[in-house]
N, C-alpha and C positions, 0 to 999 in steps of 0.2 A: 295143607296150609291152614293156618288158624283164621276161625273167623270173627269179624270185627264184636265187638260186643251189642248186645240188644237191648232193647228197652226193658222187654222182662229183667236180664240180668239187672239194670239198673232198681229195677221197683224190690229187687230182693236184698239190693244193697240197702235202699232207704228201709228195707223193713227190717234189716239187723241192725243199723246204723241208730233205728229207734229205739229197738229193743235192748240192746247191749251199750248204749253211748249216754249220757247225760245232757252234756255240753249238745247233743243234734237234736234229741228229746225235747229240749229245754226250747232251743232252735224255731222246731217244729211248732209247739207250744205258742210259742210269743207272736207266731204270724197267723194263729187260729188254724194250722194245720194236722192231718194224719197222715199215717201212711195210705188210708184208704184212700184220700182224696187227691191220689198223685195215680191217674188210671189211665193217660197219654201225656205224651209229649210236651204236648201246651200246655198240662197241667203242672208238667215239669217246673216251668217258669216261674208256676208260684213260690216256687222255694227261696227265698233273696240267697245270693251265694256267698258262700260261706270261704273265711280269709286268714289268711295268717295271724292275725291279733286273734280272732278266736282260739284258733290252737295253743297261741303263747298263754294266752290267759287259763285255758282248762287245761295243762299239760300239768301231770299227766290224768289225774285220776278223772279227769271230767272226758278225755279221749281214749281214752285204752278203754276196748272193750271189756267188757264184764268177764271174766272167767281171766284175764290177763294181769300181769305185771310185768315192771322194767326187768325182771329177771328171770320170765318164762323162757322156757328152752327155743331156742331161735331167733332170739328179739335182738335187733342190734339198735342201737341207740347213735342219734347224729344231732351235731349243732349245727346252723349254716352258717355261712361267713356274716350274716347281717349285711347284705346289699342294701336294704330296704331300709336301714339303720336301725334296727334289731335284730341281736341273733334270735333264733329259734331253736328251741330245743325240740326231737320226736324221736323216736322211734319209728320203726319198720319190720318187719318178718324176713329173714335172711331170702326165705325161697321163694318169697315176693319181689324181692332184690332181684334174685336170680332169672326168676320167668320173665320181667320185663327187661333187662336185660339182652335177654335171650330173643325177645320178640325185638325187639328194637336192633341189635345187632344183625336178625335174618334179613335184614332189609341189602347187606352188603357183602357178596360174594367175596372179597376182596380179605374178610375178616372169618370166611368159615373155618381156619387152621387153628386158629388163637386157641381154641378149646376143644380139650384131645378126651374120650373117652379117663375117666380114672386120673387125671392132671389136671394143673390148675396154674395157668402163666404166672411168671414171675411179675411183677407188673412194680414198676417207681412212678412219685406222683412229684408231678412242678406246678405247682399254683398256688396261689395265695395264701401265706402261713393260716391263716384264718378259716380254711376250709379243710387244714388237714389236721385235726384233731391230736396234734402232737406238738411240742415246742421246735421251728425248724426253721423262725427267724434269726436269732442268734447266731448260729452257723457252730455256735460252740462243742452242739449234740453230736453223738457219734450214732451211726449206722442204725446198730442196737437200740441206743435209746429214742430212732425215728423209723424204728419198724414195725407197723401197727399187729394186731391180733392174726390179721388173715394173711400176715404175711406180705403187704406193700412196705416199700421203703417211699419213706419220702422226702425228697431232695430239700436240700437248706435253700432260702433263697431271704432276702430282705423283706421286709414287711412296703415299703418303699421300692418297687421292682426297681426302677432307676438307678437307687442309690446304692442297690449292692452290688459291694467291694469286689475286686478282682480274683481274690482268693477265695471267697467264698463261693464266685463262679467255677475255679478252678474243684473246689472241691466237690461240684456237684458232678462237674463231669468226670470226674478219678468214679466216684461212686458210680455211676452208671456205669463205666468201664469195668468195676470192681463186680457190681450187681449182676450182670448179664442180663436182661432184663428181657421179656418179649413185648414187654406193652408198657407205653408210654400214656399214662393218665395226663393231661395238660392244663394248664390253662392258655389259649394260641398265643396271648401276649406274651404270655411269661417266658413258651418255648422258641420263638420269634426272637425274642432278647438272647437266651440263650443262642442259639445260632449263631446271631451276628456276633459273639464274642468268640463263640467257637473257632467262626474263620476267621478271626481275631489271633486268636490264639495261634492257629496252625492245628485244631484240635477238630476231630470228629466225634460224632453220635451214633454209636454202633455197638452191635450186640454180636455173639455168632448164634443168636437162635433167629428166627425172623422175626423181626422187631415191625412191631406195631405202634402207631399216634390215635389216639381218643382227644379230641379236642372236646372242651364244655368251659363251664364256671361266669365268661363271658361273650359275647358276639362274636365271633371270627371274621375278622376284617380279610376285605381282599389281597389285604398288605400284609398281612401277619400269615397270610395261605402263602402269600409267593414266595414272602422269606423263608418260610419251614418246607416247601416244597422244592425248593432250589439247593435248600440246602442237605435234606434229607434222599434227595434223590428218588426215581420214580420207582424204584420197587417196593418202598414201603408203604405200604397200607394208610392212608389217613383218613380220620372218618369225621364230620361236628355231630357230636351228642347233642338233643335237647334233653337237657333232662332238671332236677332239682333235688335238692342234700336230703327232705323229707319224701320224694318220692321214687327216685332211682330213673332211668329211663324212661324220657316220655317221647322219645321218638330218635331217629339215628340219618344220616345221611347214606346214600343208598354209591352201590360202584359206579351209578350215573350221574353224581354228583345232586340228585334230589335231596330235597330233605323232607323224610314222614315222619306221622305222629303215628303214634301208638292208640290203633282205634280196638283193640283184643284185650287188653288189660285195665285198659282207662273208655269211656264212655265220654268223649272231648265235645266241647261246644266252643265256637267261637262268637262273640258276642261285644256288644254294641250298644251302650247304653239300657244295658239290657236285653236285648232280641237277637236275634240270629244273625251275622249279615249275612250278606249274599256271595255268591262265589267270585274269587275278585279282589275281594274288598277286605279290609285289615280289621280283626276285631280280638279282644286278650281273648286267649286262650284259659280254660273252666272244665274243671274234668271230674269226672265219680270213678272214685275206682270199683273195682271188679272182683269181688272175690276177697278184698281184706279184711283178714280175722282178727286183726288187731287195731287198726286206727283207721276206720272205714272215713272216707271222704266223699261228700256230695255238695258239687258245684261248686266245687276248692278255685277261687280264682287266683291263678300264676302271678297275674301282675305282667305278664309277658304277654308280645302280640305277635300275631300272624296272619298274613293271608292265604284260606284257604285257596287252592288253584281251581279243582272241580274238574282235574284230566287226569289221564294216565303217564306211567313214567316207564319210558322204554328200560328198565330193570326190571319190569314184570310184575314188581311188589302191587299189595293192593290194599296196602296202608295208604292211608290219605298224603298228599301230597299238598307241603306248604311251602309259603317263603317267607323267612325270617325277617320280623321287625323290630323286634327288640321291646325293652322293658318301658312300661309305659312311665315313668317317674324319670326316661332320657330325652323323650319327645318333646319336639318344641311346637311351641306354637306361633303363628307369624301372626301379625296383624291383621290380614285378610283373612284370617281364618282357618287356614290352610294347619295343618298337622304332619311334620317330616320326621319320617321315624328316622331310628340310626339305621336301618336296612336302607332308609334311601341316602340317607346321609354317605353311607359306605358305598353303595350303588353310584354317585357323583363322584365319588372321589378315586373307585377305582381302583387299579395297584401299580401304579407310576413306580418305573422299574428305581427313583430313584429315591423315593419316599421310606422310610424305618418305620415309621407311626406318629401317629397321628391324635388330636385329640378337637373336636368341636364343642364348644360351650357357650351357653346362650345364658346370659343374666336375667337378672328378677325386671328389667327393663327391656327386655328381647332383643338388644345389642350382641350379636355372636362377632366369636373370635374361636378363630382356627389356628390353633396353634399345630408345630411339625415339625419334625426333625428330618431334614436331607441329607443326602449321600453328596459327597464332594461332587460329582459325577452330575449334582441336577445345572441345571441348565433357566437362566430368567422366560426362554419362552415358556420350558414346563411347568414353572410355577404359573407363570401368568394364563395355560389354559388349563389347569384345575381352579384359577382365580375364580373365572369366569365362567366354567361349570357350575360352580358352589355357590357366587354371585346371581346368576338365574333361576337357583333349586330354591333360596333359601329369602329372595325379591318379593315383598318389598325390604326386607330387614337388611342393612348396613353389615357387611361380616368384612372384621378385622386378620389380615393374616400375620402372624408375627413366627421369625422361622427363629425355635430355641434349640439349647442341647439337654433339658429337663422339662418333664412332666411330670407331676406327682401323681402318684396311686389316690387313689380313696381311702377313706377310713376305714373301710374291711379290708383294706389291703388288695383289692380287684382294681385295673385299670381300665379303665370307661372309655370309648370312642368316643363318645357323644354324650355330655351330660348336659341336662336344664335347669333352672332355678324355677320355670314354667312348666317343669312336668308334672304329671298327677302319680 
């Protein structure tokens, strides 16, 4: 079993990250720091952490290591969807891709077949036209022209999940049927939708090799799990990735339905205005990686949050063990002071066998309104005690429920459970 990463590793990361980086150099520089003067833990802290706008602004020549460029042998290059309302451009190392990957995947017995000695799964990807580096809102593209370098195809889908047309649904699932595929890259929302058209249709999701679900991109609601589990039946594999488009897996859910971070490849802090919290307690997750020769990071904050648990998880793993809170720019904040992330948001609301999805929005006035699509099948007591679940989580604030048949996507084309006007 691999083991987690150390401090030393960490102090050898800042001492190439000095040596070979500009943009960390410079970093280092500006808060009167060296590398010598980072010689524990707490001295760690000195370093303010470093953020997405830094990368976007020195990409590339001020982060690519010194001996590197965008066209050194292994370098794959990636944009992100712009969640954050900028995309980002980076880079990554293929076999840095690969190891975290691989560390993050060990966590789930369910997922050891996917990768056979000398092979390499067929895998199709459904999520937000904006995270797959291919034109594959249109619908217009063929196969071919949405089949990336290493071999992913990736399915059409509207940039607008909602609004896309019935043929275009049709045509993703002929393509999966056509693709044979073992592994289903997702976004939960996006594949959730898909489903419910499928039994729509009279159409299934099926491969004859053993097909695998990788959920990521956003939150996995407990509604977007029922509908993909009901529908995909209990022998396939599903798994929620944490992870992110510049840094591959940063943690995987386990056959026991846990979910860990990757403490072997990344050097993770969870943090609090700064400081550490405690075990418990929700704070964004801040990582250094390990060993990258190309665009070394230290104290990269995610912008995501979680709380560390501080237990063991009967799967055996000895990665750290969290629970998902989601991205700190969805959090609301009540008038009392109170902080509800979308993990609690989602945790209130459940997976009401009659609910499709869902969406919570809180304005620049801290007025929320719950919008949600029902199944013929919901019933006014159902509504009325998710009313009052969500009514008590979210007290003293006024939540408006209005039941629609549209929600719109985001601007990156990602569908949010929970956004705020009041997040950071």
């Amino acid at each position: 079993m691999s083991e987690p990463a150390t401090f030393e590793a960490v102090r050898d990361e800042i001492d190439y990250a000095y040596d070979r980086t500009v943009f960390f150099r410079e970093h280092m520089q500006a808060h009167g720091l060296t590398p010598q003067d980072i010689k524990s833990p707490e001295d760690f802290l000195r370093i303010p952490a470093t953020s997405k706008s830094h990368y976007r602004r020195n990409f590339p020549a001020g982060v690519l290591a010194r001996g590197y460029t965008l066209t050194s042998p292994g370098v794959m290059r990636f944009q992100s969807s712009g969640t954050s309302g900028e995309r980002l451009n980076s880079a990554v190392l293929a076999y840095d891709l690969a190891r975290r990957q691989g560390t993050g995947l060990g966590v789930n017995r369910r997922f050891d077949g996917l990768w056979r000695p000398g092979g390499r799964p067929r895998i199709c990807r459904f999520a937000p036209p904006n995270c797959s580096d291919v034109e594959c809102a249109t619908g217009f593209s063929s196969m071919q022209d949405r089949t990336l370098p290493d071999g992913t195809l990736v399915l059409t889908v509207a940039h607008d999940l909602l609004a896309t047309p019935q043929w275009q649904i049709v045509k993703a699932l002929d393509e999966i049927d056509a693709y044979e595929p073992d592994l289903l890259v997702v976004d939960p929302t996006h594949l959730a939708f898909l489903t419910r058209w499928a039994a729509r249709l009279g159409r299934r999701i099926t491969s004859p090799r053993t097909l695998h679900v990788v959920c990521g991109y956003t939150l996995m609601t407990r509604v977007a799990r029922r509908c993909i589990e009901a529908f995909m039946g209990p022998d396939v594999p599903i798994g929620d990735m944490i992870g992110m488009s510049e840094l591959g897996y940063l943690g995987f859910e386990c056959h026991e339905g846990g979910r860990h971070i990757n403490d072997v490849d990344f050097y993770p802090e969870f943090l609090r205005d700064g400081r550490p919290v405690e075990e418990g307690s929700p704070g964004e997750l801040c990582v250094t990686t390990i060993d990258d020769a190309l665009v070394p990071r230290i104290r990269y904050a995610t912008g995501d949050w979680f709380t560390p648990l501080g237990r063991s998880c009967e799967c055996g793993s000895e990665l750290p063990l969290v629970r998902i809170e989601g991205r700190a720019t969805h959090m609301m904040r009540l008038r009392d002071g109170r902080v509800i992330t979308p993990g609690g948001v989602d945790a209130a609301v459940g997976d009401p066998p009659w609910l499709d999805l869902y969406q919570m929005e809180q304005d620049a006035t801290g007025a929320c309104t719950f919008r949600y699509i029902a199944q013929d099948s919901a019933h006014p007591q159902d509504v009325k005690a998710l009313q009052a679940r969500l009514g008590e989580l979210l007290s003293p604030e006024e939540v408006r429920f209005e039941a629609v048949d549209y929600i719109a996507s985001e601007r990156s084309g990602k569908f949010q459970p929970c956004i705020s006007a009041k997040g950071r």
